[in-house]
N, C-alpha and C positions, 0 to 999 in steps of 0.2 A: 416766678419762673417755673416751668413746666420740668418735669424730666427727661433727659434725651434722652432717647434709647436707642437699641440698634438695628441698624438695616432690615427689613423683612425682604423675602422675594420681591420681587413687580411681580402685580398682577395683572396687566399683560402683558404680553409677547412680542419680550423682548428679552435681551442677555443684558443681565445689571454690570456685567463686563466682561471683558474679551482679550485678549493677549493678541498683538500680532507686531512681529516685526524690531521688536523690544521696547514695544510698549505698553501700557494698559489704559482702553480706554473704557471709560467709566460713563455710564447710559445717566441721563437727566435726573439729578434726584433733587427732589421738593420734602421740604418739613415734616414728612408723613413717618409714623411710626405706627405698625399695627394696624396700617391701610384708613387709620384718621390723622389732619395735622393736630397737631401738636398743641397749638398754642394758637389765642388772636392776637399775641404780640409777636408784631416782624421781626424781633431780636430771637426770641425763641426758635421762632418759625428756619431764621436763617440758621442758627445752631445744632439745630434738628437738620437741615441739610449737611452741616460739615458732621457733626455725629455718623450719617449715613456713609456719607464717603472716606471716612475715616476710621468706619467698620469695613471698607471693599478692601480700601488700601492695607491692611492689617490683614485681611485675608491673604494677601498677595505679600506680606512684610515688606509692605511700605511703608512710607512717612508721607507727611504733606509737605516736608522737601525733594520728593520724585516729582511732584505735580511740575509740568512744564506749561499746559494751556489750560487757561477757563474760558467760558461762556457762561455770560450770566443773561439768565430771560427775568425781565421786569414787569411787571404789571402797571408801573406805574412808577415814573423817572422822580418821583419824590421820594422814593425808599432810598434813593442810588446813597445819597451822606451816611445814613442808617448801616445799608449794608457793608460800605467799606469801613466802617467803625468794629463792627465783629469782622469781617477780613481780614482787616491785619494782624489781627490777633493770633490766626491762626497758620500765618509764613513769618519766618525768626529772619534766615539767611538772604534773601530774596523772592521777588515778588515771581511768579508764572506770567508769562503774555494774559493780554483777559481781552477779551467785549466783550461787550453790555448791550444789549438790546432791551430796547421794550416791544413788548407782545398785547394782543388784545385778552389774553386769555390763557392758563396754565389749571393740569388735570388737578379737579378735587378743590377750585379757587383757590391754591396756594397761588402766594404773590412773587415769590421765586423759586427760579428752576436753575441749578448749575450740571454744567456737563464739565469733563476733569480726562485731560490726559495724562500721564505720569507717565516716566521713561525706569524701566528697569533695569538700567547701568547706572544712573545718575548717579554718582557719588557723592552724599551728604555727610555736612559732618554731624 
């Protein structure tokens, strides 16, 4: 298993999150650490994306019980058992809404891409 490390900027031109309205919404992040993935295992790879967004969320003193919605972009609907296996892992109290798409193609050929809203009231225990 690889080491996760934390979030870098995006390199491009984009805001890796934004506050509006009382919530944060958190821009696409994929297995990348230091602008290379991670790992060739999809376990890692997916790790390396909650890593990331669980450096935003900490920026903002979150948890990943704020998270209200996911979207997951897939490469390839044979990951979908794989990635809900590290998923659940990392919601205790309740799941977020999610879809799941598959896609032709994600930056860098990572094989998933999650985007992540969180609510800045939500009350977690």
């Amino acid at each position: 298993m690889s080491t996760i490390e934390k979030a870098s900027a995006p390199a491009v031109p984009i805001s890796k999150a934004l506050v509006s309205n009382g919530f944060l919404f958190i821009s696409g992040q994929i297995g990348s650490a230091g602008g290379q993935l991670v790992s060739t295992s999809f376990e890692d790879e997916v790790r390396q994306v909650f890593a990331n967004i669980e450096t935003i969320l900490n920026e903002h003193g979150l948890t990943f019980g704020h998270i209200v919605s996911v979207t997951v972009y897939l490469t390839d609907m044979r990951y979908f058992d794989q990635l809900n296996a590290v998923y659940q892992t990392y919601f205790v109290d309740r799941y977020p809404t999610r879809t799941c798409l598959a896609v032709a193609g994600l930056p860098k050929q990572a094989r998933v891409e999650l985007t992540t809203i969180a609510s800045l009231e939500l009350k977690t225990s």
